[in-house]
Steps between C-alpha positions, in 0.01 A plus 500: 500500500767322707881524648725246352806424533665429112807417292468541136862361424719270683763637728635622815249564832511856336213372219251485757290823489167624634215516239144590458316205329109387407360313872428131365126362457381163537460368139397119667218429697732308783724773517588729827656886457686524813619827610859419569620574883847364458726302253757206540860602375706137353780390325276456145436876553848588467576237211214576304583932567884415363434278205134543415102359559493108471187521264451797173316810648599856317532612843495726713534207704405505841710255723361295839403134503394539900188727581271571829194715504152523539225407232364823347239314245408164371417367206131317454566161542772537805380271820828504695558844565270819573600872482683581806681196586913500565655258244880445405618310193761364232390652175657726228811712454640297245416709177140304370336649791533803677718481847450658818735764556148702425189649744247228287506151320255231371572185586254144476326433825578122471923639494438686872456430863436708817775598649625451831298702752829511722721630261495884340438540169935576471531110622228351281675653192810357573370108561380409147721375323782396780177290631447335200849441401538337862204276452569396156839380518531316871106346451470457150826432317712389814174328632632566855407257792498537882827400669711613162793675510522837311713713389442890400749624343490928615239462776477824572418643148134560367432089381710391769359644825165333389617180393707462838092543651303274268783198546471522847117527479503160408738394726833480286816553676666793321898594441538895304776727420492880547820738519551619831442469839156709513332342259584199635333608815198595253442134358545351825188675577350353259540184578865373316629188707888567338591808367838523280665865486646491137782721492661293752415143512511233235097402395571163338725368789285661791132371303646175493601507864153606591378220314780209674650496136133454288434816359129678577167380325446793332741778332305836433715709321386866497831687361650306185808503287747307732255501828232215247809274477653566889123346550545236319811383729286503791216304396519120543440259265189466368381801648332839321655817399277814423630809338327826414754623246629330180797277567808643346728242313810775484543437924439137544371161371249257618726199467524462879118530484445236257711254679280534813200494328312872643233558406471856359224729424450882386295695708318858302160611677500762193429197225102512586441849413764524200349163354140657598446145719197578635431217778840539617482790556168479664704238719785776589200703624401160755843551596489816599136445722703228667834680554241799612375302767803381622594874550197545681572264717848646597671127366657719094693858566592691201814759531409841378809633484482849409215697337537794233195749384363392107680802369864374624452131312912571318629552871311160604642320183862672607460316821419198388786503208751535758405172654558381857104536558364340836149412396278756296478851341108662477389831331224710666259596234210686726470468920 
């Protein structure tokens, strides 16, 4: 038997409850258990608590895209991994497969890399899926080139504090907004050229400035609603616009947009493992050996922000509900 974490029913933090459940076996022959040693709290967490799993499971569901632990057993055919190593990866948590707010999961060896030996097990949880979101909209949809200007749109958030890092690991020149004063202070350590305090200054008007009236090369919009069409003012023409939420026609219109021809693409790491895409998600797990040794190296931070013990997952979800988060939330499953 394991702990879980579950939620039989959607609702409030309040669903998430402590239960005994059957320890998962390997049922493939490339397949890891990993004894869990921490789990990555994110926004699809709390979405997925309030309205419900993404794919049909009878539940209980256990939630957690973002694990870290250490291989307990192998299946017969693995070759990447052996029992014993320290692994973190993007897999789960959205109702087909088991999460990890749990001690145990199964997960394919090809979907997993070794995680950073300079960060705790806390830190590796949280990177996942922040990394991959990152990576996959500034490389791969925005196709982002050295000497580009960015913007990151809530730089000091979860997505933002690591796409601030990977645009300026190749060299872009990067604008971002935050709230106040201290987290201002925070992305400037990270690397921000121009930072824009929100509450009080215009974006549009002081992007452009930045830009001598062009706009940046790249928009990365990590907030929605009004914030994806805001982006869309800065950008100049021709250039790319990358969202991870669904535009929303009620607050705007992409009639500006169309005029100056941007270029705009949707960015969801989670399509791989809900369309069971197995090569791309093999691919997320390249990103994360790269990103790992970039961490390593001391050039990639992630931002644990606060950690909570397995057992207090609804207080961790209450935290991140109430929004204002400077980089990541972890829970603690075992020390």
């Amino acid at each position: 038997m394991m702990n879980a974490i579950v939620f039989d029913n959607p609702g409030k933090p309040e669903v998430l409850t402590s239960r005994d459940l059957p320890k998962p076996t390997i049922q493939k022959n490339t397949e890891l258990l990993v004894r869990l040693k921490a789990a990555g709290v994110n926004p699809i967490d709390i979405k997925l608590r309030q309205k419900g799993t993404l794919t049909p499971n009878p539940g209980p569901h256990i939630l957690g895209c973002d694990g870290a632990g250490i291989v307990e057993a192998v299946g017969t055919d693995v070759t990447l991994f052996k029992v014993g190593d320290e692994v973190y990866f993007c897999h789960g948590g959205l109702g087909g497969q088991t999460g990890n707010y749990a001690e145990y999961t199964v997960v394919d060896e090809r979907f997993v890399a070794l995680k950073p030996t300079s960060l705790s097990f806390a830190e590796a949880a949280a990177a996942p899926l922040v990394l991959i979101t990152a990576w996959e909209s500034l490389y791969d949809r925005a196709r982002l080139q050295a000497g580009a200007k960015v913007l990151v749109q809530a730089g000091a958030g979860g997505v933002g504090h690591v796409a601030i890092q990977l645009a300026k690991l190749q060299n872009a020149e990067v604008c971002t907004t935050v709230s106040s004063a201290q987290k201002a202070e925070f992305v400037k350590s990270l690397g921000a050229d121009f930072v824009i305090i929100y509450p009080e200054t215009d974006v549009v008007k002081s992007v452009l400035e930045w830009t001598q009236g062009e706009g940046v090369d790249i928009g990365f919009d990590t907030i929605g609603a009004q914030t994806f069409y805001q982006t869309c003012s800065c950008v100049k023409i021709y250039g790319d616009v990358v969202t991870i939420l669904e535009p929303d026609p009620s607050v705007g219109n992409l009639k500006d947009a169309r005029m100056r021809n941007l270029r705009i693409s949707l960015e969801l790491m989670l399509t791989p493992m809900l369309k069971n895409l197995v090569e791309e998600q093999i691919q997320q797990a390249k990103i994360l050996q790269q990103c790992a040794r970039w961490i390593d190296q001391g050039l990639l931070k992630i931002n644990l922000n606060k950690t909570y013990p397995l057992a207090e997952a609804s207080a961790a979800h209450q935290e991140l509900e109430s929004g204002g988060m400077v980089g990541k939330l972890a829970l603690i499953i075992s020390e």
